[in-house]
Structure formats: C-alpha cells, structure tokens
N, C-alpha and C positions, 0 to 999 in steps of 0.2 A: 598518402601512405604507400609506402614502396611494396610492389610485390615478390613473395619468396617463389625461389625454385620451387616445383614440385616435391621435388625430394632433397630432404633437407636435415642438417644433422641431428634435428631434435629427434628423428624418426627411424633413423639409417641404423640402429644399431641395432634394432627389434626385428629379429629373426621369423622365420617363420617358423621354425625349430623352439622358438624361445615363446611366441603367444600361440595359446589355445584357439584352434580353429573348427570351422565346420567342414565334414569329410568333403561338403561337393554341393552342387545349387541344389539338391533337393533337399539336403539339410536346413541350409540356406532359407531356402523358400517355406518350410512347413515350421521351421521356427519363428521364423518372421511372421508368417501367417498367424502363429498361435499367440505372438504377440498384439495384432493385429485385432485378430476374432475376440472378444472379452466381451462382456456385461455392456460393454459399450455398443455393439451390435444387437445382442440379442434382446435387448432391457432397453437401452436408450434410443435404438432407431425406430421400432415400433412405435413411440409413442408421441416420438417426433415426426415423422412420416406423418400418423393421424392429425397431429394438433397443425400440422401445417401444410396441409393439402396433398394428402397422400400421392397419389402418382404427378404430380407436377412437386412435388417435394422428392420423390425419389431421381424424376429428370434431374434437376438443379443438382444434388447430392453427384450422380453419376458424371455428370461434364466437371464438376470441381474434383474429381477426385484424379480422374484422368488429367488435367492440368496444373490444378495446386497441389493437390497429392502427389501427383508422381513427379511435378520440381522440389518439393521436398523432400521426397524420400531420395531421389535420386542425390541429392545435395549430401544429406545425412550419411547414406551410404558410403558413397565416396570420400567424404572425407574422413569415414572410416578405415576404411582400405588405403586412403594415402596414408595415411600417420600411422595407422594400427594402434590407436590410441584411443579408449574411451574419452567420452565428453570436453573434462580439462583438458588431460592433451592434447586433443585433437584443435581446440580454439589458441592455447598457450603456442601451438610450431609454429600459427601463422598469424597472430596478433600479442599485443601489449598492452598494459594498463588495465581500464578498464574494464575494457570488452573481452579479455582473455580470461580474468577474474569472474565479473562480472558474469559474461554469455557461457561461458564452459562448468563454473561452478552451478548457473542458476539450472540447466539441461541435466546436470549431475544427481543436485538436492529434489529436485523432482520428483524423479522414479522410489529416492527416500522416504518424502513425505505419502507420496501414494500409494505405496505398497503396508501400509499396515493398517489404513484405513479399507484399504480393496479388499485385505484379506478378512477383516470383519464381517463385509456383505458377501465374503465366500463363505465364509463360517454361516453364517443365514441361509446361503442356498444347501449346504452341505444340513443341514436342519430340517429343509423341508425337505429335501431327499429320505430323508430317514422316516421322515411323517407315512409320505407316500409309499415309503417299501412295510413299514408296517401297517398301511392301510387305513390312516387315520386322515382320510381325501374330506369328510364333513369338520373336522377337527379346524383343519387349518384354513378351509373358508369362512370361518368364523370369523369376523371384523373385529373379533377380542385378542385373536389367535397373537399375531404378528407383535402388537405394541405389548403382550402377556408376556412372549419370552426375550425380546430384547431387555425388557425392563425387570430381569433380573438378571443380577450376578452371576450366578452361577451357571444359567443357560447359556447366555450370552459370551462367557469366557469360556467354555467348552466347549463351543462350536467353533468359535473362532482359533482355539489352540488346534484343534481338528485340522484344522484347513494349514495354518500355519506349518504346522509339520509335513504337511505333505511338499508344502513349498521348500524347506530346510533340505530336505530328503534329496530333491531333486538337484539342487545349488551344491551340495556337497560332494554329488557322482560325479559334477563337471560339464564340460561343455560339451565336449559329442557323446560320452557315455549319461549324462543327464541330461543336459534341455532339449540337444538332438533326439536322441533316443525316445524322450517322453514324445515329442512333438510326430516323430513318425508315428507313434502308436494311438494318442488321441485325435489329430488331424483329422485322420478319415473315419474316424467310430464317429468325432462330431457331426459330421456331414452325412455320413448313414442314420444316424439318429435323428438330425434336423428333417429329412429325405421323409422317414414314418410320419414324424408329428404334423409334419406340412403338409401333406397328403390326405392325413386324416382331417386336417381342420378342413383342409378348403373341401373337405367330403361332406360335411355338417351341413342339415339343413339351412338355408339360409346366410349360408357363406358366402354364396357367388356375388351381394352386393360388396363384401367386403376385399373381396378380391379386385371386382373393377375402381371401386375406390380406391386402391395401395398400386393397383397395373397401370392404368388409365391416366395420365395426365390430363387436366381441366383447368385452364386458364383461368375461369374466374376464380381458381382457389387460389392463386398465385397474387402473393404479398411479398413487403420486403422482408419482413422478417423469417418467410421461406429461405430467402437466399444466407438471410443471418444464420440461422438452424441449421441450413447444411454447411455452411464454412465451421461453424464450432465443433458438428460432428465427425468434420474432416480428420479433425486432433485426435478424438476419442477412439475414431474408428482405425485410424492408420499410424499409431503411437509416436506420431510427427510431436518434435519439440519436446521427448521425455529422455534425448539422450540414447534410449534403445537403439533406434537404428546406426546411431554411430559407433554404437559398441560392438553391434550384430555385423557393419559393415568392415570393422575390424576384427570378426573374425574369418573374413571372406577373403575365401583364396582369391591369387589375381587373375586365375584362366577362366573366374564365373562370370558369366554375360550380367550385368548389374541390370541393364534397361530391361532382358527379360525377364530376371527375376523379379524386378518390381516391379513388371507390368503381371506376372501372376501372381504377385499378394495382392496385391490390388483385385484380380481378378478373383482370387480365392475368397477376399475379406466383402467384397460388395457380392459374392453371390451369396454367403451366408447369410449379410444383412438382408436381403433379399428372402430368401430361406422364412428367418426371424418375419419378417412383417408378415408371411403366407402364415407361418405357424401364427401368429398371433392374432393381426387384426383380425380374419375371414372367420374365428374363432369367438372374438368377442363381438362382431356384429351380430351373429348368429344366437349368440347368449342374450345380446341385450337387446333383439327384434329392430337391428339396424341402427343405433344412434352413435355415429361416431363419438361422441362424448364421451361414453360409456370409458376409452381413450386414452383420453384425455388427465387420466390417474396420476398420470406424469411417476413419480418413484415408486408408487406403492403401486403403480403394477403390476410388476412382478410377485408382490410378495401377499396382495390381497385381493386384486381384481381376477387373477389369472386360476390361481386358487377355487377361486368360484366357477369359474369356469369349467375346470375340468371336474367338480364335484356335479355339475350338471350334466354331466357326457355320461353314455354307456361308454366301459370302459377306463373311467376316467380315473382312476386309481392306477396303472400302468401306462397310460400317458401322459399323466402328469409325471411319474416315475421317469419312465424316458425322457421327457424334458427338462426336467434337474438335473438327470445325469448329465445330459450335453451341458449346459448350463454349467455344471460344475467344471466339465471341459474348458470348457471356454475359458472360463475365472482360473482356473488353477496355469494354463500354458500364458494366462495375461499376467499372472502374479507371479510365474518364474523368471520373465523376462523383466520383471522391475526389479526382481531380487538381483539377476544376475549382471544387470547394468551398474547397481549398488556395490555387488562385489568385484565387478571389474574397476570400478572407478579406486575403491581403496588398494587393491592391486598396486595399478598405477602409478596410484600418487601417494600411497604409504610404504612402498614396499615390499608390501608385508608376501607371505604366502597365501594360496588361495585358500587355504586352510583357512587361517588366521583372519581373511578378512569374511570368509564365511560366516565363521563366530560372530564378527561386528556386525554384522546384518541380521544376522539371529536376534542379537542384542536390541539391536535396534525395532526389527520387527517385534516382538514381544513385547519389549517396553511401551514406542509408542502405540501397538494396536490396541493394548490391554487397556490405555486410556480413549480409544475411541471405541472402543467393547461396552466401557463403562458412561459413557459420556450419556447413554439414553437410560441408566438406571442411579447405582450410588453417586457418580461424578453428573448427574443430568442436574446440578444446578451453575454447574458453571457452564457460563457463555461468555463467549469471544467472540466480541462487536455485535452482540445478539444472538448468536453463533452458536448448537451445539456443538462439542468438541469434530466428529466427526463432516457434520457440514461445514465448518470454517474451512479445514482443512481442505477438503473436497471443492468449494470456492475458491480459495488462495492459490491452488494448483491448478487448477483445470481452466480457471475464469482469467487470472492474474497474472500466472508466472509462465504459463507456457505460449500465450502471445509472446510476450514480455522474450521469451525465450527462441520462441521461433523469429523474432523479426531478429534477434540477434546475430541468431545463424546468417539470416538475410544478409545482414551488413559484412559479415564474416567472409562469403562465400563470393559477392559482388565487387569488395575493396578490398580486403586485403591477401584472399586467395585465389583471388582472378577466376571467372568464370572459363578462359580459355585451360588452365591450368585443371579444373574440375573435368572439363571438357576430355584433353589429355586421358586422366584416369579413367575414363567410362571406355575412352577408344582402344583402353587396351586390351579390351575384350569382349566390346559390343561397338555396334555402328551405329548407333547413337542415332537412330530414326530421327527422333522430335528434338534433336539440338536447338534449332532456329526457335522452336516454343520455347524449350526449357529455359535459354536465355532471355526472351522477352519475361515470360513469366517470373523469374527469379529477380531481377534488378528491377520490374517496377508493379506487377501484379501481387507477385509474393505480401510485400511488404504494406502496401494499400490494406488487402486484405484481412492480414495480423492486425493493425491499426482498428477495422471495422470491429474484429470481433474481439479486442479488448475493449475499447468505446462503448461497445454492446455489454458486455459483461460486466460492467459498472454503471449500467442504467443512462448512457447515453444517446443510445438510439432503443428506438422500438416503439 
C-alpha cells in the first residue's frame, strides 16, 4: 500500500482558526491527564496491583507504560495533530476500505458505548459522596447498602442523571472554556486530596505491611498473568485505543513538544495510580490484620470493601468524604473526555455544529445510560450472552473492541502512514528522544501485545 504525504488534501483545508484547540501544553497536558486519571486508576489499579503481586505488578505496569504506552500515545497524538481530524478522519486521510471504515469508526464508537455506562458508576460514586457528607459512614458499609440502591429505579436513575449533567454542562462550554478549564481546576484539587488520604492510610496502624507489599517488588509474586494485568491496564489507565487521544492530539497546537507532553501524562497518571494503591491497599491490610485477599474484591471494592473501611477509622466519615470527592474527580474529567471525542467525531463527520452534535450525545448519553441504570433493577432480567446490560457493554469495549482497535491503529501507523512520516510530525516540535524505541516498539511490539491481551480477554490465555 502506497504511502501519503504528510500533509495531504483531506486535511489541508482545516485551519487552525476553523478547529477548537487547547490554549498551550498545559492545557494539553491536565486535559489529557484528566482523561487519563479515571476510575480506572483509582478502583481498578488497586485491586489489580494486589491480585497480582503487588510491587512486582507495579514494576511490570511502570516499564510497559514507558514503552507501549508512550508508542501509543505518541501514535495517537500525532496523528491527531497531522489531520486535525477526530478518529474517522484521521484513519480515512491515510487509508481505504476496510481499515479506514473499520479502524476509525471502531476508536470513534468506543468512547460512545463507554461514556454512558461510566456515567452510571459515576452516578454511584456521586451517591456515596452524599452518604458520607451526611454522615451515614455505618449506612453504607452495610453489605445490603450498595446491591439496595442500584436495584432500584428511582435511586439508580438519579444518581446517575446527577453525574450526567454535570458531563452535558461541561461539553456545552467547549473546549478551552470547558474541558480545559474544568481540567485546570480539578487536576490539582485531585492530587491535593489523594496527597490527605494517602497519608492518612499509610498512617493507620498496621499499614506499613501494606505498603511494602504495593513498593516492594518480589519475584516469586511474578506470574504471567502479572504481565497480562498490566498490559490491559495499560488501555484503562492511559485511554489508548478510545479515540481520545486522537481527538485531543487534534486539538494541539503545533509549537507543543508531543514526547514531553506524553511523557508528563504518563507521569501524572502513574503517580496518581500510585497515590490510589497508598490510599487503598496500606488501608485495607490494616482493616483486615494483613491478608491481601481481603483485595482481591475486584469491583465491589470500591463500593463495599472500602466503605468498611473507612466506617472503621477515627475520622472516617471525612475521609471517606475526601475520597469520593477525588473519586468523583477523576470520573467526571474521564467522562468529559468520552463525551467530547463523541462530539468531535459527529462534528466531523456530520457537519453538524458543536451545538448540534452536543445535543446527539446528550441523547445518546441519556438514553443508553438510562438502560445500564436499569439493567441491575426493572431491565435486570435481560442478559446479553449471560450479560448484564451494563457488564456486556463494559466487556465488548474494554476486552473486545479496543484491542481490536488499538492493533488497528498499529497497522494504520506502520503501513499506510509511514512511521518516518509520524516521526516528521513529533520533530516538528520535540526531538524525539526514544525515536529508535518508539519504532521498534510500534511495527512489532505494539501489535504482539494487543493480540496477548485480546487472546486473554476471551479466555485464551491464563
């Protein structure tokens, strides 16, 4: 397959004057980041870290993020910034057929399907924020508490429309007076509020075994499905293969150094997760007189295990508060950036005003999250492939489509948009340090490893 110019006339007409951009890398960077930082840090690395050999699962985690993460992100980026084109157009300027169709629509419908499922378990967290500010810390450690208000309607969809409007609010202000804007103001309150909680946990009698477990790297904890767990968290934690960073890379001016700026989300989003595992694990060993297991809760961590926890702390009525609110942080700057990849993409490829595709996302967000709202009360008897509504979904995306999606890119990046050509756009404003990696990594590492962790995701290895 023949390779295009760099700049090329699918792209040439799109001004900078004409798309929405971020004022400058720090924009840049705490938007990215707040896409980056989500429920997938603070909820899913803790509890993956424990079940998989805590500080030898953080090593493995940290060397893949530095190398698949950041030829991903770099990839993403940049062929954001070439095209200035969300998802589709950025695959359609330099491929055909199927893989333009195919790899650009599938990185597009992603951030669709995710964003109104996500916004449900923010509606949940925005729930038990309100428990904790009116002081009902014994309330919600109740093991009744959590499966009591999901599994009704009318809790369930009010929490959830709660959270959803705060996402509408922000998508409607725009891109640097809304996502930007939010993103300077949450970014660092996150990080100051992680800073308390993490402090106080690893204060807690009995913490410090928890600590050297989550710091401490030990071989004989190292399995392969350590190395499995942290490639899948790779996706979660650095919103690689949702589309986001190519839409975010197209709003990037071209005087922003790209390699630095992703090597500080990178650095931002693995010290948080970081952060997240002090706050959590040193806290439930402490609770549960050391048995990592205790852990090993996998989803219901956050919403039952943790709960307990802080109902046992002096204190734990305002700590637990603080850690919702970040929490809610996190969820809400990871659910503007799914929104606003959604409304860029209809942009794009409808035409429309930002206005206009706003509304469609509303639409969307509403309609489908109201069925994964409901999917664990009035709609809990339908399954899909066994499936509640909201875990199909949460499968199909996360396990299925965004391999499926990232090896896309791979192919995208390697053959028909020339690695030398990607290369070009990064030097127009950074030097491009780990060239020689990024290219081994991208044409034969990359793509290996998307393979592993679909194989895995479909119960073929493990």
């Amino acid at each position: 397959m023949a390779k295009k110019e760099p700049y090329f006339d699918d792209a040439a007409h799109v001004s900078s004057e004409s798309r929405a951009s971020f004022s400058g890398k720090l924009g840049y960077v705490l938007a990215t980041a707040g896409s980056a930082v989500g429920l997938g840090n603070i909820w899913r690395f803790p509890y993956l870290a424990a079940r998989h050999g805590g500080g030898i699962f953080l090593l493995i985690y940290l060397i893949i993020a530095i190398t698949f993460g950041y030829t991903m992100m770099m990839s993403e980026n940049a062929l954001g910034r070439m095209t200035r084109k969300s998802p589709v157009g950025a695959f359609r300027a330099f491929s055909k057929g199927k893989l333009a169709g195919c790899g650009g629509w599938l990185n597009a419908v992603i951030p669709m399907l995710i964003m109104p499922y996500y916004s449900v378990i923010g509606g949940w967290v925005v729930k038990y924020l309100y428990e904790f500010l009116r002081g009902n810390v014994n309330a919600t450690a109740d093991d009744a508490f959590f499966g009591g208000f999901i599994s009704d309607d009318a809790s369930a969809e009010l929490w959830f429309v709660v959270f959803a409007l705060m996402i509408v609010v922000v998508i409607f202000a725009g891109v640097e007076n809304g996502v930007e804007r939010i993103s300077k103001i949450m970014m660092p309150m996150l990080v100051f509020l992680a800073l308390i909680v993490a402090i106080y946990s690893m204060t807690r009698p009995g913490a410090a075994a928890g600590i050297k477990y989550f710091l401490v790297p030990d071989m004989k904890n190292f399995t392969w499905m350590s190395v499995v767990a942290a490639l899948g968290q790779s996706f979660y934690s650095l919103s690689i293969a949702m589309g986001i960073l190519v839409t975010y890379g197209s709003y990037m001016k071209k005087d922003v150094d790209i390699e630095k700026a992703t090597g500080q989300v990178i650095l931002f989003d693995s010290g948080i997760a970081i952060m997240a595992g002090l706050m959590i694990i040193p806290a439930v060993f402490a609770f549960s007189g050391g048995d990592p297991n205790a852990l090993n809760a996998g989803p219901s961590l956050m919403f039952i295990t943790i709960p307990k926890v802080f109902a046992s702390m002096g204190l734990g009525r305002w700590v637990g508060f603080i850690f919702f609110l970040l929490v809610l942080f996190a969820a809400l700057t990871s659910a503007i950036s799914l929104a606003e990849t959604s409304t860029s993409t209809f942009q794009d490829e409808l035409g429309w005003s930002r206005r206009k595709s706003t509304l469609l996302v509303t639409l969307l967000l509403f309609g489908l999250g109201t069925l994964n709202s409901l999917g664990y009360s009035s709609l809990g008897f339908v399954k899909i492939f066994g499936m509640q509504i909201l875990d199909f979904f949460d499968f199909a995306t996360n396990s299925v489509m965004m391999p499926i999606a990232a090896f896309a890119l791979c192919v995208l990046v390697a053959r028909c948009v020339g690695v030398d050509h990607i290369a070009e756009e990064i030097k127009l404003s950074s030097k491009f340090r780990m060239e020689k990696m990024y290219r081994v990594v991208v044409r034969y590492v990359a793509p290996v490893f998307v393979i592993i962790i679909l194989l895995s995701s479909l119960g073929f290895l493990g």
